[in-house]
PDB file of N, CA, C and O in Angstrom, chain B, residues numbered from 101:
ATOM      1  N   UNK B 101      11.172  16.177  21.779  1.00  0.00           N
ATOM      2  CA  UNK B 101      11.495  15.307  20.656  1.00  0.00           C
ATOM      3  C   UNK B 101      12.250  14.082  21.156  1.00  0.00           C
ATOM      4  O   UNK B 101      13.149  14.006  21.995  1.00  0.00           O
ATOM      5  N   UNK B 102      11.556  12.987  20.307  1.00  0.00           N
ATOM      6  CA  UNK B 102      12.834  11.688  20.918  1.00  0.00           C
ATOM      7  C   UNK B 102      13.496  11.944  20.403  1.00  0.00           C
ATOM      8  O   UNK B 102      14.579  11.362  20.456  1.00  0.00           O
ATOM      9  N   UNK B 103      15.609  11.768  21.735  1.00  0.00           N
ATOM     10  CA  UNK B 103      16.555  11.267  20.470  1.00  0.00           C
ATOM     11  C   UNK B 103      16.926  10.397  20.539  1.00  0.00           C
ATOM     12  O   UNK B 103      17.960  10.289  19.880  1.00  0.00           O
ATOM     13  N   UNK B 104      16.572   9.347  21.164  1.00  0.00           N
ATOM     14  CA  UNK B 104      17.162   8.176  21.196  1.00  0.00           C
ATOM     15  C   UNK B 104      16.612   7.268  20.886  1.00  0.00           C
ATOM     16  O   UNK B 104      15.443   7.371  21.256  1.00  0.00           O
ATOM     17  N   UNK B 105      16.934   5.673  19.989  1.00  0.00           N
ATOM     18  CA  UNK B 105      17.037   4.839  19.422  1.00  0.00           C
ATOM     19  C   UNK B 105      15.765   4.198  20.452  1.00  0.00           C
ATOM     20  O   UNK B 105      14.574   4.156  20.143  1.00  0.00           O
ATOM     21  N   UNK B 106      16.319   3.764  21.628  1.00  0.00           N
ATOM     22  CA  UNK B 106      15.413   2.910  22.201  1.00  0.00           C
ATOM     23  C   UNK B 106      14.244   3.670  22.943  1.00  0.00           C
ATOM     24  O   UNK B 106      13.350   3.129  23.594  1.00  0.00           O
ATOM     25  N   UNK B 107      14.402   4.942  22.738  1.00  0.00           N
ATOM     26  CA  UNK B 107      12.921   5.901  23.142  1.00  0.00           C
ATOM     27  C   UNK B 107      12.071   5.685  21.821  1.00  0.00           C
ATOM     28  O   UNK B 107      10.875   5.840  22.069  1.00  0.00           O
ATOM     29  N   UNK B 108      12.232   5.484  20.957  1.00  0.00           N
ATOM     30  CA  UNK B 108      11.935   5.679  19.362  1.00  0.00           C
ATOM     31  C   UNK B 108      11.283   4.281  19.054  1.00  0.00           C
ATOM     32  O   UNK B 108      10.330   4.206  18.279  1.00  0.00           O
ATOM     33  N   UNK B 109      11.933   2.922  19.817  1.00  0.00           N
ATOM     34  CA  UNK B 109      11.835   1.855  19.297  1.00  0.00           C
ATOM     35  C   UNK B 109      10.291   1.562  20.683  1.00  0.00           C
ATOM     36  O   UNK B 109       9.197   1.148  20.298  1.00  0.00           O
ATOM     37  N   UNK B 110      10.481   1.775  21.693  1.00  0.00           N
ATOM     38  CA  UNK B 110       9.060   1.868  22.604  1.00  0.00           C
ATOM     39  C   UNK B 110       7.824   2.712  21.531  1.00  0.00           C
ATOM     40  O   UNK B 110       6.835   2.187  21.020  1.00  0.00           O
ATOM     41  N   UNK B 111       8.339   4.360  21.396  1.00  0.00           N
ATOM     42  CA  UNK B 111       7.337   4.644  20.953  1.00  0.00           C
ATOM     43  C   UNK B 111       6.954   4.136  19.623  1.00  0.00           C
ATOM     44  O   UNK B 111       5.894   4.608  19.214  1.00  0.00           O
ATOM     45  N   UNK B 112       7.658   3.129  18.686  1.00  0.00           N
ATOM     46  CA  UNK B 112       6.675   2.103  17.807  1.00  0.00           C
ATOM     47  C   UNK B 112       5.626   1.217  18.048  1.00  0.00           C
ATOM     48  O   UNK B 112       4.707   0.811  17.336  1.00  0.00           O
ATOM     49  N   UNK B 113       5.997   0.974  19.349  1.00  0.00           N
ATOM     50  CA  UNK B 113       4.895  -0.027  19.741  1.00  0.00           C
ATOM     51  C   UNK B 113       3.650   0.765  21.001  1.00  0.00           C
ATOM     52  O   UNK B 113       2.711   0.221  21.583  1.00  0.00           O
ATOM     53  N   UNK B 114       4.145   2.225  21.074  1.00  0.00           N
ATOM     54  CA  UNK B 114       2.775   2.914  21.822  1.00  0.00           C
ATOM     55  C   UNK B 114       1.998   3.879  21.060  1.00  0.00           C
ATOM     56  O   UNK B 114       0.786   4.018  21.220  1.00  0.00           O
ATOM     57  N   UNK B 115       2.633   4.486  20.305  1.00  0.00           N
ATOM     58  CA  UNK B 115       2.203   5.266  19.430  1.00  0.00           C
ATOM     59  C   UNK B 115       2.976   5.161  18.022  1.00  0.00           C
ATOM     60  O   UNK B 115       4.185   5.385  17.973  1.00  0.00           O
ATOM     61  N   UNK B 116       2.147   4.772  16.745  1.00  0.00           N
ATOM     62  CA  UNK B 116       2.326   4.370  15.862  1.00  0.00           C
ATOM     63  C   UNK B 116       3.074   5.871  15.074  1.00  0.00           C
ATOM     64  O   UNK B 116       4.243   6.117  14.778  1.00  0.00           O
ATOM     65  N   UNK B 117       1.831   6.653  14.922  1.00  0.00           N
ATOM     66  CA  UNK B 117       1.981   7.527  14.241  1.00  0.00           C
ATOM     67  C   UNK B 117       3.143   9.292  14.755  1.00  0.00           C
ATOM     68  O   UNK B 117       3.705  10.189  14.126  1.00  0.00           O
ATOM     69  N   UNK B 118       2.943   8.911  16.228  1.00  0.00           N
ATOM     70  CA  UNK B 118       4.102   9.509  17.101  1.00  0.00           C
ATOM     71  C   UNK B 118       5.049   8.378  16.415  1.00  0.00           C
ATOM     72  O   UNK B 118       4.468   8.136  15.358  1.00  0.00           O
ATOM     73  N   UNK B 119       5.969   7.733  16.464  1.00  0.00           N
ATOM     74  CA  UNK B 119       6.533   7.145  15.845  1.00  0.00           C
ATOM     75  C   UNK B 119       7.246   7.701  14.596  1.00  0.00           C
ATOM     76  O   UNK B 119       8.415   8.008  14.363  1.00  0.00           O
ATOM     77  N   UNK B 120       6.037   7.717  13.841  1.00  0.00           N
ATOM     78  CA  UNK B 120       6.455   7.776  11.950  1.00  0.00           C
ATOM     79  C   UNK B 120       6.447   9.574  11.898  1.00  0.00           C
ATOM     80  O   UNK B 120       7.222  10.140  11.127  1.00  0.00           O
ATOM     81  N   UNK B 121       5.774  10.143  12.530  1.00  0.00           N
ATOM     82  CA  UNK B 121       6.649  11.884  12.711  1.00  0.00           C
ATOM     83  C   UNK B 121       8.020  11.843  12.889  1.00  0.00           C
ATOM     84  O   UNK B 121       8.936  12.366  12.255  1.00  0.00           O
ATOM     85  N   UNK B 122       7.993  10.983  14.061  1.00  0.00           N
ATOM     86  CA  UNK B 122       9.469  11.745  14.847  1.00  0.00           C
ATOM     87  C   UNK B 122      10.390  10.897  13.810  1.00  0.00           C
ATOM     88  O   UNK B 122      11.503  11.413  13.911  1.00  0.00           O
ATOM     89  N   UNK B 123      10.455   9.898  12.911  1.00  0.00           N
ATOM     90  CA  UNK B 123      11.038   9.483  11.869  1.00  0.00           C
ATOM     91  C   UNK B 123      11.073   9.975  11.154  1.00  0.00           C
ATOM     92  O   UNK B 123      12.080   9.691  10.505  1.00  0.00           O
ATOM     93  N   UNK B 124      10.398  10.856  10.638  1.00  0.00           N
ATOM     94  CA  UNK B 124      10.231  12.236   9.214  1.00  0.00           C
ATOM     95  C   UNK B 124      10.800  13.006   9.539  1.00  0.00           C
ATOM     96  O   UNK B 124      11.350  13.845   8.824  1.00  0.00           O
ATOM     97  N   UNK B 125      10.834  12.915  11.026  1.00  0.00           N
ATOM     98  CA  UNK B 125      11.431  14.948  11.785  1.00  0.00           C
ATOM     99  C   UNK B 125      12.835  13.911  11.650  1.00  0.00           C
ATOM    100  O   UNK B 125      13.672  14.680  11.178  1.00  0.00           O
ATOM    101  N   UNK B 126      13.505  12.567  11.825  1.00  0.00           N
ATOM    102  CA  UNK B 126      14.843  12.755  11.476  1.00  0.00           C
ATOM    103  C   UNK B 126      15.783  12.615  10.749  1.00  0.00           C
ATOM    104  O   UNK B 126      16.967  12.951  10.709  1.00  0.00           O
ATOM    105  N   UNK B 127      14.949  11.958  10.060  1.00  0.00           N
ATOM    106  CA  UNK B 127      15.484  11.935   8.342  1.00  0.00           C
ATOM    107  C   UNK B 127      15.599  13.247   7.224  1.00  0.00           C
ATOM    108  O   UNK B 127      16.411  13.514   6.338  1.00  0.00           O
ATOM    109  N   UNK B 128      13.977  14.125   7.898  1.00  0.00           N
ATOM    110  CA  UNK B 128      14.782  15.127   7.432  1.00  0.00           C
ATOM    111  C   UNK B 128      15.698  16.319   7.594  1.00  0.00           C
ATOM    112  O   UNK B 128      16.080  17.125   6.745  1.00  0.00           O
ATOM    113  N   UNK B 129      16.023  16.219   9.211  1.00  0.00           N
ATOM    114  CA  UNK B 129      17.128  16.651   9.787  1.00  0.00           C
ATOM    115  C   UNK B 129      18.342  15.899   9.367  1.00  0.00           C
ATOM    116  O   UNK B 129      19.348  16.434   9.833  1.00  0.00           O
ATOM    117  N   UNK B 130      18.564  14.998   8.753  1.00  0.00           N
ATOM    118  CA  UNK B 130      19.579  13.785   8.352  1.00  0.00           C
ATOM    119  C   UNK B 130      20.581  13.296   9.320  1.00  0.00           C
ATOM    120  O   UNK B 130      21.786  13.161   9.110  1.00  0.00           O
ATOM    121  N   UNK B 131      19.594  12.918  10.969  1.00  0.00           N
ATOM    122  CA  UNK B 131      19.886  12.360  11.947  1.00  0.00           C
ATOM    123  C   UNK B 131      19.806  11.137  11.895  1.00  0.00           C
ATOM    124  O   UNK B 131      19.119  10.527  12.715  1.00  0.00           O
ATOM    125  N   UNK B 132      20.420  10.578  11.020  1.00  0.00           N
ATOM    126  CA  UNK B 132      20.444   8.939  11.250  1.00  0.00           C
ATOM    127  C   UNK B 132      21.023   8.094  12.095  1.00  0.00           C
ATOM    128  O   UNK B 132      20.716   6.911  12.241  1.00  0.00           O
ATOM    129  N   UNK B 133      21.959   8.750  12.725  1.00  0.00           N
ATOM    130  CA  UNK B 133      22.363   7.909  14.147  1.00  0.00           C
ATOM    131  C   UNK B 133      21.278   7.872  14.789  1.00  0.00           C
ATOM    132  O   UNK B 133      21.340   7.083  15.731  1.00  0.00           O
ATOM    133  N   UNK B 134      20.289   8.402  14.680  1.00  0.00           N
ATOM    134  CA  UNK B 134      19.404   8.337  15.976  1.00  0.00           C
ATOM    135  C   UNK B 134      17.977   7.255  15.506  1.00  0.00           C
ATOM    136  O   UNK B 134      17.099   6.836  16.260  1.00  0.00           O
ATOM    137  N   UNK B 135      18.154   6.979  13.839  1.00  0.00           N
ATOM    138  CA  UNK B 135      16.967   6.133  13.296  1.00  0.00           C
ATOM    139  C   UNK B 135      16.540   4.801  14.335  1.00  0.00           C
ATOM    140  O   UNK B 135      17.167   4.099  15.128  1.00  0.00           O
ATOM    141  N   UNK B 136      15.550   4.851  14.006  1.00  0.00           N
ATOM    142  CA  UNK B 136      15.250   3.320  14.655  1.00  0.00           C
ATOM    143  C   UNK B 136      14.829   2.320  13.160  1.00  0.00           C
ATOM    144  O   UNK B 136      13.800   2.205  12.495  1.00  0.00           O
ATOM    145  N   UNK B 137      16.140   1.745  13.082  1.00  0.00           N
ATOM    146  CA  UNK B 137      16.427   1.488  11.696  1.00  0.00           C
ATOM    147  C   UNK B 137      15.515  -0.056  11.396  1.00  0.00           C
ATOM    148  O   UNK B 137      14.858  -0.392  10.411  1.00  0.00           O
ATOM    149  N   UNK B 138      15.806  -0.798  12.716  1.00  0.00           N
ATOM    150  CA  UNK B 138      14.623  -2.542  12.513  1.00  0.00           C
ATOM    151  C   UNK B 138      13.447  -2.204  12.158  1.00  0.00           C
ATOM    152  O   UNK B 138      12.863  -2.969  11.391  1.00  0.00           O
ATOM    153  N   UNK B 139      12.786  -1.012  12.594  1.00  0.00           N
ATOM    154  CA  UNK B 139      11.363  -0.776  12.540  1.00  0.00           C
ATOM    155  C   UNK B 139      10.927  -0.056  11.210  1.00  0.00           C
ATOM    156  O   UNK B 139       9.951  -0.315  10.506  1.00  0.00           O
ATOM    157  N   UNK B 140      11.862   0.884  11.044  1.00  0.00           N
ATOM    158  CA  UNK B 140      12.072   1.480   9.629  1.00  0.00           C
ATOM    159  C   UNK B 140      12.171   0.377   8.430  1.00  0.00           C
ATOM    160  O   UNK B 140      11.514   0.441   7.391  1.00  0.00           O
ATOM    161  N   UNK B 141      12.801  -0.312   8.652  1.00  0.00           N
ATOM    162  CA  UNK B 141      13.175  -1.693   7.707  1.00  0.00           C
ATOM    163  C   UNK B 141      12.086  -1.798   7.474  1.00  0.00           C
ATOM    164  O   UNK B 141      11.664  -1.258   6.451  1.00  0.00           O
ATOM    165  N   UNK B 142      10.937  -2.747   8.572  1.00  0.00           N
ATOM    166  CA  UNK B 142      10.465  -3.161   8.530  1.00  0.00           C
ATOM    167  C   UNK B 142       8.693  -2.853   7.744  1.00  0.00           C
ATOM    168  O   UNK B 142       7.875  -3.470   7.061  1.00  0.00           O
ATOM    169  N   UNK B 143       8.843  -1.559   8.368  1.00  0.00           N
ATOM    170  CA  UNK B 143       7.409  -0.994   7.645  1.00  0.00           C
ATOM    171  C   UNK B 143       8.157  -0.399   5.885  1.00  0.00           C
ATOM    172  O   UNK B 143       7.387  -0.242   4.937  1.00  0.00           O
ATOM    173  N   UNK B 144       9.441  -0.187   5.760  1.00  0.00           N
ATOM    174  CA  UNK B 144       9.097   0.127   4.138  1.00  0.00           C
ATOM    175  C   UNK B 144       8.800  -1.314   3.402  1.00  0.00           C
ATOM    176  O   UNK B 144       7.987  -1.548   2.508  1.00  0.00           O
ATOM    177  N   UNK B 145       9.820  -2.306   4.136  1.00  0.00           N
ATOM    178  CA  UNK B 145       9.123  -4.106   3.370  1.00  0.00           C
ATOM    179  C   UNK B 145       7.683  -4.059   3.261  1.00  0.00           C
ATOM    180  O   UNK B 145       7.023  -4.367   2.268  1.00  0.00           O
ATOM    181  N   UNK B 146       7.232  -3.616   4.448  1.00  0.00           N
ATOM    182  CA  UNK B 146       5.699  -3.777   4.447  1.00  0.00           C
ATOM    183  C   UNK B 146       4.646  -3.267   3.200  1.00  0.00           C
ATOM    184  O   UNK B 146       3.871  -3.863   2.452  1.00  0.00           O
ATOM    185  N   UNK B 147       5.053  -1.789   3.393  1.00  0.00           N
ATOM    186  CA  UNK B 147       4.807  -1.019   2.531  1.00  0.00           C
ATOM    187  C   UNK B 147       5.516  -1.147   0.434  1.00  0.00           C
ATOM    188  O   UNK B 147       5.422  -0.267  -0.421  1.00  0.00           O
ATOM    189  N   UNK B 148       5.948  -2.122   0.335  1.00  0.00           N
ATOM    190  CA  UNK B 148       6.482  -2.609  -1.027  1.00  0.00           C
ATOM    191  C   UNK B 148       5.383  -3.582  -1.316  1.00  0.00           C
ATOM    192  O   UNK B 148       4.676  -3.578  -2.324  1.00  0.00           O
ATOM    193  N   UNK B 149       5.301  -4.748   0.088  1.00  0.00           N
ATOM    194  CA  UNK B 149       4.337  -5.821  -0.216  1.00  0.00           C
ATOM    195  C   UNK B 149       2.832  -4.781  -0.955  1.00  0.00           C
ATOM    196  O   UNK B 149       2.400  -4.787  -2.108  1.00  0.00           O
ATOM    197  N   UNK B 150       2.544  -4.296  -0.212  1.00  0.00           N
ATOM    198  CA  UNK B 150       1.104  -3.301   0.142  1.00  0.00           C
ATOM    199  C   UNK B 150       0.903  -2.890  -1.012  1.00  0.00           C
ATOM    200  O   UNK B 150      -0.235  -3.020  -1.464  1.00  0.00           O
ATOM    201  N   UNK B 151       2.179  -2.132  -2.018  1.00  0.00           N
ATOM    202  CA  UNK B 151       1.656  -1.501  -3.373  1.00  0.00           C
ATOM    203  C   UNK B 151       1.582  -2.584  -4.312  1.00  0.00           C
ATOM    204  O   UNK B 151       0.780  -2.629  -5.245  1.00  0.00           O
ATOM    205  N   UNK B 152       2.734  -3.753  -3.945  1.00  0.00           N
ATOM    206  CA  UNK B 152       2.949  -4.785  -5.116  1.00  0.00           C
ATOM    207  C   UNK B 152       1.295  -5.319  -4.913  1.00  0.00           C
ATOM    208  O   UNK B 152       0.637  -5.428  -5.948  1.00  0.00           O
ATOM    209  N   UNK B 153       0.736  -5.597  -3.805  1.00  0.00           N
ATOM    210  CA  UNK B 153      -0.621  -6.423  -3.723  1.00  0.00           C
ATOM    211  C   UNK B 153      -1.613  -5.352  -4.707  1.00  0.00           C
ATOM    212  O   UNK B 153      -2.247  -5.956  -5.573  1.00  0.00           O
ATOM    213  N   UNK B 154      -1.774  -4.144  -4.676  1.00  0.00           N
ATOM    214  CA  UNK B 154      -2.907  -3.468  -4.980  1.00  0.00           C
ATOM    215  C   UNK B 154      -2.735  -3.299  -6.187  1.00  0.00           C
ATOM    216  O   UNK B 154      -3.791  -3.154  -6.803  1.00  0.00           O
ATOM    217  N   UNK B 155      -1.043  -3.224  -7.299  1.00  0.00           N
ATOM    218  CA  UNK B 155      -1.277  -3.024  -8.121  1.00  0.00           C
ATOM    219  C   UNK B 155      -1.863  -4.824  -8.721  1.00  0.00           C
ATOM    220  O   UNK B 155      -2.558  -5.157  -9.680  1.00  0.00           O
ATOM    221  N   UNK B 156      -1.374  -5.408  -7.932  1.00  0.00           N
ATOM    222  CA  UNK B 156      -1.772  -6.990  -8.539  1.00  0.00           C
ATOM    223  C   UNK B 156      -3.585  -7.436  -8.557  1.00  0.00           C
ATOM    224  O   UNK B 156      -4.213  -8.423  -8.939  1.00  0.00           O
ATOM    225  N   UNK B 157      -3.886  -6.343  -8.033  1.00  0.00           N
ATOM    226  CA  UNK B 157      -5.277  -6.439  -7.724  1.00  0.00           C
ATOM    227  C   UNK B 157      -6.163  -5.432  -8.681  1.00  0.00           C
ATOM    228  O   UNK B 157      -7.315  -5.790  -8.923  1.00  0.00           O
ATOM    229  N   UNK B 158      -5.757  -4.367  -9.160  1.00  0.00           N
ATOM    230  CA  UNK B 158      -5.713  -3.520  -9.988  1.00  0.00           C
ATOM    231  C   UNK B 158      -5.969  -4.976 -11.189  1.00  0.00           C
ATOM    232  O   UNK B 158      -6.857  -5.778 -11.476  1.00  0.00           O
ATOM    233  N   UNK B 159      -4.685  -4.675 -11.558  1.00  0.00           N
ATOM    234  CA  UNK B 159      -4.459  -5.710 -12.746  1.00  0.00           C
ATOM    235  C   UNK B 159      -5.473  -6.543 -12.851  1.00  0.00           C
ATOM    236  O   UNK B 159      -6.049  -6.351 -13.922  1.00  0.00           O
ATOM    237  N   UNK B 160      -6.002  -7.469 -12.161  1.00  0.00           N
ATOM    238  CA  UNK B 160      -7.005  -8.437 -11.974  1.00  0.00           C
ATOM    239  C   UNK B 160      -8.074  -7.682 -12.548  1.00  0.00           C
ATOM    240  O   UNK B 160      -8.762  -7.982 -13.524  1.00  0.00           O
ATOM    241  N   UNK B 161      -8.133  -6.616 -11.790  1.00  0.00           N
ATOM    242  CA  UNK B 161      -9.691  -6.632 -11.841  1.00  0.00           C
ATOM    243  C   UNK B 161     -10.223  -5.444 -13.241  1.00  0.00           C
ATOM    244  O   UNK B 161     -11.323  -4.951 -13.487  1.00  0.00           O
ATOM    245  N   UNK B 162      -8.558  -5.281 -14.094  1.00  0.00           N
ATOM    246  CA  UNK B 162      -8.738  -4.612 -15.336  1.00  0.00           C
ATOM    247  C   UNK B 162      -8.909  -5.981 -16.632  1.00  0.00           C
ATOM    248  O   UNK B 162      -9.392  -5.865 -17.759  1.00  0.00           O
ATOM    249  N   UNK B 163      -8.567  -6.715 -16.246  1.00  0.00           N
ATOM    250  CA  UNK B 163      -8.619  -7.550 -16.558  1.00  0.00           C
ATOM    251  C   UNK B 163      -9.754  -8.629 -16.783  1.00  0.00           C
ATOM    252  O   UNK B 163      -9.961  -9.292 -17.799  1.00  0.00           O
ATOM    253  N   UNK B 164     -10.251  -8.637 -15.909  1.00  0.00           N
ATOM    254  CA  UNK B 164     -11.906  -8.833 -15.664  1.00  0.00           C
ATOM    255  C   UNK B 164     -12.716  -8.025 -16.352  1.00  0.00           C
ATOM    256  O   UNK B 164     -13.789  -8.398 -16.825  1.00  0.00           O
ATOM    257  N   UNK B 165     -12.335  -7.075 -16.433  1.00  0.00           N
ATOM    258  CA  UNK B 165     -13.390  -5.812 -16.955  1.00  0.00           C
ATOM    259  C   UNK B 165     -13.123  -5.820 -18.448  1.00  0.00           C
ATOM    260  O   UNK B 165     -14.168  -5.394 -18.940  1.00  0.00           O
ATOM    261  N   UNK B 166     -12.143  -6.123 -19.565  1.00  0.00           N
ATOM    262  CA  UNK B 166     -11.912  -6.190 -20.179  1.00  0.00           C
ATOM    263  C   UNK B 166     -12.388  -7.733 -20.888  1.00  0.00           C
ATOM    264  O   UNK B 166     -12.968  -7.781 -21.973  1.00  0.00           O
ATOM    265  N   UNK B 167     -12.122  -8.663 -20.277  1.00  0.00           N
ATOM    266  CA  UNK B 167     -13.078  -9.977 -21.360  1.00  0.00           C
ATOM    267  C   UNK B 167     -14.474  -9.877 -20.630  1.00  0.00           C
ATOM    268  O   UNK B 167     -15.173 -10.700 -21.221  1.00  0.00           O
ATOM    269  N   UNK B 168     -15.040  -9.433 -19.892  1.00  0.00           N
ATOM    270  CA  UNK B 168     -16.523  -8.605 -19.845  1.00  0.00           C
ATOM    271  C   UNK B 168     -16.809  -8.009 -21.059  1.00  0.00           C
ATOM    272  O   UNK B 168     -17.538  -8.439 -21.952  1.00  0.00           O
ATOM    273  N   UNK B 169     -16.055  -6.793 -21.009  1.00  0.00           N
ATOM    274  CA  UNK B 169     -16.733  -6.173 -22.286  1.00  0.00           C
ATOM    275  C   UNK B 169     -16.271  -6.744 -23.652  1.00  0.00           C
ATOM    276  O   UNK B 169     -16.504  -6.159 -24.710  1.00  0.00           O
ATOM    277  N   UNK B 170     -15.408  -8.259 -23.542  1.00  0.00           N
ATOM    278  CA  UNK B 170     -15.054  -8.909 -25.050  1.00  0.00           C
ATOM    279  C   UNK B 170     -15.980  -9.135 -25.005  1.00  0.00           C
ATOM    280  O   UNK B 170     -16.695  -8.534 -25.807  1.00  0.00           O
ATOM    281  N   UNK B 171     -16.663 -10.150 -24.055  1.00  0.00           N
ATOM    282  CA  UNK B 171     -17.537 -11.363 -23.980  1.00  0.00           C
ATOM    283  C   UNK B 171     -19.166 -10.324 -24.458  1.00  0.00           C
ATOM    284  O   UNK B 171     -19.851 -10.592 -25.445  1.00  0.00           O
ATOM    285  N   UNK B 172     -19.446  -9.247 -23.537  1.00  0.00           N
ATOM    286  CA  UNK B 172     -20.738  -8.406 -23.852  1.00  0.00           C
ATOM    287  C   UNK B 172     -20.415  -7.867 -25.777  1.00  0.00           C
ATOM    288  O   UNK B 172     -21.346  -7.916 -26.582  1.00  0.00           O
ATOM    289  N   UNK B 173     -19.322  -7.509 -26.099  1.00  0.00           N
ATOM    290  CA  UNK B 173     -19.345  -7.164 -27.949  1.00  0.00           C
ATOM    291  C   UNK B 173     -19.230  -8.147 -28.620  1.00  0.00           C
ATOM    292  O   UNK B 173     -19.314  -7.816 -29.802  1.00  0.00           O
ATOM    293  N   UNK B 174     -19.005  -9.735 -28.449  1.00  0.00           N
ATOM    294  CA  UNK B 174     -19.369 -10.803 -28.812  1.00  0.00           C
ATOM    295  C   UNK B 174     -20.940 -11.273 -28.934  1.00  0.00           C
ATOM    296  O   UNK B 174     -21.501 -11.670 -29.955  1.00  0.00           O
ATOM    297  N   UNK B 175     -21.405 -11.148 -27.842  1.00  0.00           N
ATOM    298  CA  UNK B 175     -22.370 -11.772 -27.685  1.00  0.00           C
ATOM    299  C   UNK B 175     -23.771 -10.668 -27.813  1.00  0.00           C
ATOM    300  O   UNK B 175     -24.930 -11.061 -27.682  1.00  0.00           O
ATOM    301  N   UNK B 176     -23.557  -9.885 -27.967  1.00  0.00           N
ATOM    302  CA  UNK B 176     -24.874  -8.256 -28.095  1.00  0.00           C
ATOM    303  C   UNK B 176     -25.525  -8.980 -28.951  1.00  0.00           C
ATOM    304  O   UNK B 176     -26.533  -9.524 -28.499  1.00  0.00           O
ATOM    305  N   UNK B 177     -25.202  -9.216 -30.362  1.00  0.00           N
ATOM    306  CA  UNK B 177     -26.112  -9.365 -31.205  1.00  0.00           C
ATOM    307  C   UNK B 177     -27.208 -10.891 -30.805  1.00  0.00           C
ATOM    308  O   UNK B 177     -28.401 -10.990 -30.519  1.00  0.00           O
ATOM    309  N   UNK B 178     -26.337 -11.679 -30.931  1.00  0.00           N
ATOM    310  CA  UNK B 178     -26.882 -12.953 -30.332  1.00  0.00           C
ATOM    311  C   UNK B 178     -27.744 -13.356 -29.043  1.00  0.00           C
ATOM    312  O   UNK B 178     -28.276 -14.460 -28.926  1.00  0.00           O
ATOM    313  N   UNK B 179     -27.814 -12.399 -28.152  1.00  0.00           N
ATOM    314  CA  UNK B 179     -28.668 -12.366 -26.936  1.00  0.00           C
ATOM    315  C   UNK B 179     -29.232 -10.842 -26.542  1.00  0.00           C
ATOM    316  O   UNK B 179     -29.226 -10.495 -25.361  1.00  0.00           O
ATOM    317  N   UNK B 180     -29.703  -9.981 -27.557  1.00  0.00           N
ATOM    318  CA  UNK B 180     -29.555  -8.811 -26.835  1.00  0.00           C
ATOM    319  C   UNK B 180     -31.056  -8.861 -26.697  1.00  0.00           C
ATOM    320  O   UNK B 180     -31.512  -7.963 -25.990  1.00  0.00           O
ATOM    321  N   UNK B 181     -32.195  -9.964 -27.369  1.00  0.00           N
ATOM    322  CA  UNK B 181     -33.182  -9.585 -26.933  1.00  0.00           C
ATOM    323  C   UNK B 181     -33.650  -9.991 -25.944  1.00  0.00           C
ATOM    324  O   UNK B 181     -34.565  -9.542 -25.254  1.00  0.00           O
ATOM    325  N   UNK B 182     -32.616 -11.456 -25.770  1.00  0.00           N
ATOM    326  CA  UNK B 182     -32.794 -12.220 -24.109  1.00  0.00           C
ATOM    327  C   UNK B 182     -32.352 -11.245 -23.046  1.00  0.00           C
ATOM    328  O   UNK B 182     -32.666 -11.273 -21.856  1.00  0.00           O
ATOM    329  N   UNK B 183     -31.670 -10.486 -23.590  1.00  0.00           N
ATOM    330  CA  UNK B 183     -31.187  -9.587 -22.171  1.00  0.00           C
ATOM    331  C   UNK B 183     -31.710  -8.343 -21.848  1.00  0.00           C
ATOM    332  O   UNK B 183     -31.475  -7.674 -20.842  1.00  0.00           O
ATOM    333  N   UNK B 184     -32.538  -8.054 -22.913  1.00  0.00           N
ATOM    334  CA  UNK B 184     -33.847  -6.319 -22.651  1.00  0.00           C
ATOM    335  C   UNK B 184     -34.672  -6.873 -22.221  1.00  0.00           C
ATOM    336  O   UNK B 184     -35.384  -6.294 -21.401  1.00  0.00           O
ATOM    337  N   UNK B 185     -34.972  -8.380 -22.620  1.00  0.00           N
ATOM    338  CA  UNK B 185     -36.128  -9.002 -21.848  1.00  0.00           C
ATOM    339  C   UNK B 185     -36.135  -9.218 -19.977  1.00  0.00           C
ATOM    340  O   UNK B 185     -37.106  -9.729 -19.419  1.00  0.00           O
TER     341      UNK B 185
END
């Protein structure tokens, strides 16, 4: 197991996911002297951007889907034979 800070802060940049274990294995041991706290920082920022983008993308595209189907219960009667055609 790494315990040290700057063994922890190499293995971010060789192994990602070795990395984000041995960060789970010490947080939930509640070894925080030993966090590699810049890198930790850094991927939960990351990970805030990441959900804020998808729900913003979500949104969009419920949104889209919704004056679609205004625009299609508006317009059925008025084009529905142009559009079976």
């Amino acid at each position: 197991m790494v315990n040290k800070i700057t063994d922890l802060k190499l293995l971010y940049e060789e192994d990602y996911f070795l990395w984000l274990e041995e960060t789970i294995k010490l947080l939930n041991n509640r070894q925080l002297e030993n966090l590699d706290y810049e890198n930790l920082i850094e991927e939960l920022e990351a990970l805030g951007r990441s959900e804020k983008s998808a729900v913003e993308s979500f949104v969009t595209l419920i949104i889209q889907h919704l004056l679609l189907y205004q625009y299609w219960e508006e317009e059925r009667s008025n084009n529905s034979r142009h559009w079976r055609g």
